[in-house]
Each structure stands twice: as structure tokens, then as C-alpha cells.
N, C-alpha and C positions, 0 to 999 in steps of 0.2 A: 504493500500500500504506500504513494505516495503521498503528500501534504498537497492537496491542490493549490494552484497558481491564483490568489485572487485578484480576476478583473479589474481594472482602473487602478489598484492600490499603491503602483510604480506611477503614476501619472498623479492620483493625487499626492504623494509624499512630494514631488517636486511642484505641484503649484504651493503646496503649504510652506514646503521651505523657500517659494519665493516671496510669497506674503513676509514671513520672518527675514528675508534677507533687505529688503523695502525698507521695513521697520529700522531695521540695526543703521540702514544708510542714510535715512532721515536723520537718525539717532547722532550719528559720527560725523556728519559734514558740517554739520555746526563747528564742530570743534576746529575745525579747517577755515573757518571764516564765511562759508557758504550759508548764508541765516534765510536764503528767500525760499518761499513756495516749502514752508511744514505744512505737510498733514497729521493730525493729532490721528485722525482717523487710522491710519495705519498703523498708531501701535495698537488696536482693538484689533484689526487683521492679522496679526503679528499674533499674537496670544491667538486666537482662535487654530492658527496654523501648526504653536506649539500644542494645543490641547489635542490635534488630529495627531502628532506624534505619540504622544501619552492613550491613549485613547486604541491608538492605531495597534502600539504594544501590547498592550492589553488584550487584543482583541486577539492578534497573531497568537501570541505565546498562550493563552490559554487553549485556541483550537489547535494548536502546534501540539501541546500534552496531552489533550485529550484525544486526539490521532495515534500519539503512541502509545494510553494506557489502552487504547483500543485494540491495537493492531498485535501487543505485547502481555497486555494483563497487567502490565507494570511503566512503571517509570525508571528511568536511570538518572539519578541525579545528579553524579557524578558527570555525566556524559553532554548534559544540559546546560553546568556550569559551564561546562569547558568550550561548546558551541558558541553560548556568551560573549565566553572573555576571544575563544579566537577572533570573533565577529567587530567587538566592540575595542577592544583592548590596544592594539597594534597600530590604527592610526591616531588613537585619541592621543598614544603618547608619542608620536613621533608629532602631534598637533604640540604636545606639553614641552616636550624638550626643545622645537623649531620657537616657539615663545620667548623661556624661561632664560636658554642659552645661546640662542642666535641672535634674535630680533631685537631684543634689548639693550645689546653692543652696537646696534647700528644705525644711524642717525634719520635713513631715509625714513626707515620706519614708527619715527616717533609720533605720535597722535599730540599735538600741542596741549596741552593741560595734562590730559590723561597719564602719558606716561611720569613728566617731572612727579605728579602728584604721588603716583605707586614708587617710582623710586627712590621718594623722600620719605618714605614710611616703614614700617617692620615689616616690609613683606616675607624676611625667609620663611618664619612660622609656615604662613600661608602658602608660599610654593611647598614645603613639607605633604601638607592634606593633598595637592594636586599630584605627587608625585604617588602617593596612597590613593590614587581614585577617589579622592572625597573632595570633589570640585564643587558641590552643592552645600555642604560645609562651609566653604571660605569665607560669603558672604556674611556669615553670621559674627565672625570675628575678626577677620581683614580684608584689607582690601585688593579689588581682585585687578588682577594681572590683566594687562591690557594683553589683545584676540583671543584671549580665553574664558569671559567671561560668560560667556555663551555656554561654555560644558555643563553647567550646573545640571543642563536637563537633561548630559547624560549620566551623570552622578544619581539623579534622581531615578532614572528607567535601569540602571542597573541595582539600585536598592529593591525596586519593585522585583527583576527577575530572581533574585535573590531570595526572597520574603515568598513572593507567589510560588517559585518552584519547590521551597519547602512545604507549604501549606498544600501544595497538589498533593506532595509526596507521601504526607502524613495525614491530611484530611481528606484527600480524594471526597468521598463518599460525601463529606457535608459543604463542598466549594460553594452551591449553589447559594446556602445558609450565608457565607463567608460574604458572597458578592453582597448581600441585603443589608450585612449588618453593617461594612463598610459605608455603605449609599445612608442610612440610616445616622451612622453616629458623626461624619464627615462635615454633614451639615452643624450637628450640634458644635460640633468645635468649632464651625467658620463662628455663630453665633458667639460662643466662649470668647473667640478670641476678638473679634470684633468688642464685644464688651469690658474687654479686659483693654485694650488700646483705648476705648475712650476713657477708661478710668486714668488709666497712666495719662493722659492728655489735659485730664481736670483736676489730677494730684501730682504733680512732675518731682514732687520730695519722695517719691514710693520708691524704697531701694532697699526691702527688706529681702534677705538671700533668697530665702525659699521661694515667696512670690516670684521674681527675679526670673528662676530655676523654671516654675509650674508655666508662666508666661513662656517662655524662651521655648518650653517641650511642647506648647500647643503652637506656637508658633511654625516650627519647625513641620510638626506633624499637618498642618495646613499648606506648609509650602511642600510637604511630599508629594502633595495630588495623590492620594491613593483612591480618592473616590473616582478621581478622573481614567488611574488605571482600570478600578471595577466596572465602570461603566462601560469602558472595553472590551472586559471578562467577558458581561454579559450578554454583550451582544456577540463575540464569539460564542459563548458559549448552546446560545439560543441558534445562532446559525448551524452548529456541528451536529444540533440534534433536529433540525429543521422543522423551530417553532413555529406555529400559524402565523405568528403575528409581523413575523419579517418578513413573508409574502407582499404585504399590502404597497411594499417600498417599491412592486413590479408596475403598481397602475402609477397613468401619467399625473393623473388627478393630487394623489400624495405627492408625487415627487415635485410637482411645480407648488406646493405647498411646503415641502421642506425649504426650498429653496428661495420662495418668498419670505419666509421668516427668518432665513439665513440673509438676505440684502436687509429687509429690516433693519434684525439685531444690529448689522454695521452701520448703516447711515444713519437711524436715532440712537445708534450708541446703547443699545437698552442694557440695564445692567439688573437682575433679579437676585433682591436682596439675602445674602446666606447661601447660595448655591449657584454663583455664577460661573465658579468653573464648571460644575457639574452640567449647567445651561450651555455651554459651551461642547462640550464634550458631544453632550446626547444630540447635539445637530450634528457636527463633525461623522457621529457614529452613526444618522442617518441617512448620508451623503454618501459614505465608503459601504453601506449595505444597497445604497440604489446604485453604487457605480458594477457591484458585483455580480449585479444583473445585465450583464452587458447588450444582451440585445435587447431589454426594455428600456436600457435607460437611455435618457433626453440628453443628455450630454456625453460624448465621447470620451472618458477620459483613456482608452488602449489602445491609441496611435502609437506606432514603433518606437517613434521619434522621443514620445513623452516618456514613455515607458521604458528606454533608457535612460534616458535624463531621470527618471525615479531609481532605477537602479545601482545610479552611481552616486543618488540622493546623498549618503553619508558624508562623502570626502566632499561634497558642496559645502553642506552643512559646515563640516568643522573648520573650513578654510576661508568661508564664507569672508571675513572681516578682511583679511590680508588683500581681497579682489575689492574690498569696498576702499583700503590704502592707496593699492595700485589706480585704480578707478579715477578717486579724488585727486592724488598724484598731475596722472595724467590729465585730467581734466583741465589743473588750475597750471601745470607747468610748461605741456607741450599744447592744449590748444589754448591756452590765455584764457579760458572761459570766468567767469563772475558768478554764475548759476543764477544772473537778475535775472533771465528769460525763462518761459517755460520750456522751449523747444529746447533748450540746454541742460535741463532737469530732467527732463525725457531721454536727448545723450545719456545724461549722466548713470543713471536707472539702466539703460539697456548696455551700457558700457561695462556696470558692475556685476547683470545676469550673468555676460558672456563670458567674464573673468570667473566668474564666481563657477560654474561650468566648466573650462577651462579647468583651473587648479580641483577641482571632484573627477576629472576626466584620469589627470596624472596620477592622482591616491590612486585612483582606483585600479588602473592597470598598470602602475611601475609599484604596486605597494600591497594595495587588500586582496588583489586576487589570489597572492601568494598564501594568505591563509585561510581565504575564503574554500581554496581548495583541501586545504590540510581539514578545516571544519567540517568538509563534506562525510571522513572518516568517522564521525562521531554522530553522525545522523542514524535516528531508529526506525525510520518512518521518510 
């Protein structure tokens, strides 16, 4: 038995990581002097793009295990870590070391504020956690390394494979329980903590150790997204067993209804109080269920083309900021541009895709395929 190939899901991974690459370039051309034509709007696209990552995880790796306790009777867990780290591990740190020890010696690549400001502070601590995979970590206690501030959310999807694959291993039998009560208590903590920040807001002398401690743990555990992973779970998990209810994603009538409330949600900005990632998520998760219906659904996302460009999704992703350097570079030194115009912001934009493509092209075939293949050796299903 193999793990089937799902439709659209290489097409959407890279329109999402272009939404987040948009964002980060809005985000860094300031820093460069570039101040015209922000859209606010696009860091809303930007997070909806990371929730289809989180989301999307979720959704893989639970029908990915439940494929093999199928085909096996069992799970190897040993065998799932190691998939993982081959998959995840190899470029994240040739991304960490190309940072930590290259980039930072060299002038072209300074981001103006950004860098003086991390170099002028106690970062080794902080490279320590990066060097340990706890890039989601950093943020809590230092400050994070310029083109790597971005890992955090693989720090975060590798806490999930980690936590989920033992939980398949050991609870199989009750995951479905596991998915509810997650969805369930996730909320209560946005709630906690949301209440707990405005208290520290209207008492700024609160500096009692424990409080301090219990704040800090619900914090963290909100910035985990594990509701966002579950909501992933569950909708693989509802696909693997081929619930009623994700049929209905095949009529055109639902699907132009997902996706009206998907433009919605981004141009009023809607924000749904205590559960907006989880709001987020659950569109993401009904977009990547209509895309897998590929010959019902209204939008193509399984063109060749795209569908490469999803598969080499990763090394985009991680290299992404170095194309938005180069990009801005270019932009302000060899064509003299100002970014006053919009048709120059439009340059700018399609100058940083093709880079940003470019360097996920190199990872990907001078770098990951090397262990993509070694990975395949560990495959049960």
C-alpha cells in the first residue's frame, strides 16, 4: 500500500508560502528605506498561509500513520522520527549555520537596524536553542537572528511530530478523543491568556515568580498552535476513513462559499474572538479538502508547473528572506529604483518570487534530494 499523492496540496503549499513571502517583504523593505505602498493586509494573508502549513501537517502526518497502523497493525516510531529529522533537519541547518557563521561577517548582507541591533545584544545564548532545534524558543528570551526568524514555525511543527507521533503510538485507539479535547481546551487558554495580558496591562508592578512562570506556560502553549495542528488531525483523519461530511467540499455551491468567506475574512480583516487561529485553520482545511477533489474543484490548483514549485516548497520557504536581500539589493542599487511607484513595487514583488524560487530550486536539488532519498529507506507505507 502506498500513501496516496494529494491533489492540489504541492500547489497550495506554494501559493501559501507566497502569501508569507509578500508579508516578510512588506515587513523588511522598510528597513531598507523603501516606506511606500504597505499593505497591512498582507500580514493577515501571511498568517493564514502559515496556518495552511500547521494545518496542512497535521493533516499529512496523521493520514501518513494511520496508512501505516493500517497496512502494519502497528506503528514504528523509531522509523517516523527519523523520516522527520531526514526530511526537516539537513536544510534547516545548513539555513542555521549559512546565518549564524557566514552572513553575519559580511557587510552586503546587513539588514540596516536589524542586524546592528542583534549584534549588540547577548545573542550567543540564543544561537545555543537554534543550534538544538528550539528556534521557536528564542523569541521568548532573545533576540532572534536576522533570516532566521522565520524557523520558529519549524520548531513548532517539529514539537507537534514529536508529541503526535507518540500519542498515535501509545493512544492509537483514543486519537479521535485527543483531536476534541485539544479543539476544546485550546480555546480556553486563548481566553486565559488573553485575560491574563490584560491584567499585566492594568497592573504593570505584577512580577510575582510563579504568576510570571503560569503566564509564560500559557503563553507558550498558545503560541504552539496545537489546536491548529488538530484541526488538521481531523480533517485527515475524517478523510482516511471517508466521513460523509467531507463529501459536501465536491459541490460547486460549498466550494464558492468557502471561498467567499475566505476573501471576506481578508479584506474586513475579521478577527473571531478566542479562536482565530483555529478560524483560520478550519478555512485553510476546507480549501486543501476541495482542492483534493481535483476534478470537482473550481480552481486548479495541479498544474505541473505549480506543483513543482510546491515540491521544492521547503528550501523556498527557508531561504525565502536572503531573495527578499538580494531583491531589495538589486532593486535600490542596480536599477536606482525609490519603490515611490507602484509598477516598481510590482518589480519589486515579482523580482523577490523569482529569487525566492531560484534559491528552493538549489536546496532542493544540490542539497535535500540527497536525503530525501536516504528517507525513502524508512518508509512503511
Amino acid at each position: 500500500m502506498n500513501v496516496k499523492r494529494f491533489a492540489g496540496l504541492d500547489g497550495l503549499r506554494f501559493i501559501s508560502i507566497s502569501f508569507v513571502i509578500l508579508h516578510h517583504l512588506f515587513t523588511f523593505k522598510s528597513d531598507f528605506g523603501l516606506t511606500a505602498y504597505d499593505y497591512p493586509v498582507l500580514g493577515l494573508i501571511g498568517l493564514y498561509g502559515i496556518h495552511f502549513f500547521f494545518m496542512g501537517s497535521g493533516f499529512l502526518i496523521t493520514y501518513m500513520l494511520l496508512a501505516e497502523h493500517e497496512h502494519n497493525k502497528s506503528i514504528s516510531l523509531k522509523n517516523f522520527f527519523i523520516r522527520r529529522t531526514l526530511r526537516i533537519w539537513p536544510a534547516y541547518y545548513l539555513l542555521i549555520l549559512l546565518a549564524l557563521l557566514v552572513v553575519l561577517k559580511l557587510p552586503f548582507f546587513r539588514i540596516p537596524g536589524l542586524t546592528d541591533q542583534y549584534l549588540s545584544s547577548n545573542y550567543k545564548r540564543g544561537n545555543m536553542l537554534y543550534l538544538f532545534f528550539l528556534p521557536h524558543i528564542v523569541p521568548f528570551f532573545n533576540p532572534t537572528a536576522p533570516y532566521v526568524h522565520h524557523t520558529y514555525t519549524i520548531g513548532i511543527e517539529e514539537q507537534f511530530y514529536f508529541l503526535w507521533g507518540i500519542l498515535f503510538y501509545y493512544f492509537y485507539r483514543y486519537m479521535y478523543w485527543i483531536f476534541i479535547a485539544i479543539l476544546i481546551a485550546m480555546p480556553l487558554l486563548n481566553l486565559l491568556h488573553d485575560y491574563l495580558y490584560a491584567y499585566i496591562q492594568s497592573n504593570p508592578d505584577t512580577s510575582h515568580f510563579s504568576f510570571n512562570i503560569i503566564n509564560k506556560g500559557i503563553t507558550y502553549l498558545k503560541y504552539s498552535r496545537f489546536s491548529t495542528f488538530a484541526i488538521g488531525s481531523l480533517f485527515g483523519y475524517s478523510y482516511f476513513y471517508k466521513k460523509k461530511w467531507i463529501f459536501y467540499f465536491r459541490l460547486k455551491s460549498v466550494q464558492v462559499l468557502v471561498y467567499t468567506i475566505f476573501v471576506l475574512s481578508i479584506l474586513l480583516q475579521i478577527e473571531v474572538p478566542f479562536i482565530q487561529f483555529e478560524y483560520m485553520a478550519s478555512i485553510m482545511g476546507c480549501i486543501m479538502l476541495m482542492a483534493t477533489f481535483k476534478k470537482e474543484s473550481i480552481v486548479n490548483y495541479s498544474a505541473k508547473w505549480i506543483e513543482y514549485l510546491g515540491k521544492i516548497s521547503y528550501g523556498i520557504y527557508l531561504f525565502h528572506i536572503f531573495a527578499i536581500v538580494f531583491a531589495v539589493k538589486i532593486f535600490i542599487n542596480v536599477f536606482h529604483f525609490s519603490g515611490n511607484d507602484l509598477w516598481q513595487i510590482l518589480l519589486l514583488c515579482l523580482l523577490t518570487l523569482i529569487l525566492s524560487v531560484f534559491f528552493g530550486w538549489l536546496s532542493y536539488n544540490y542539497f535535500e534530494r540527497f536525503f530525501l532519498k536516504l528517507k525513502q529507506r524508512y518508509r512503511k507505507v
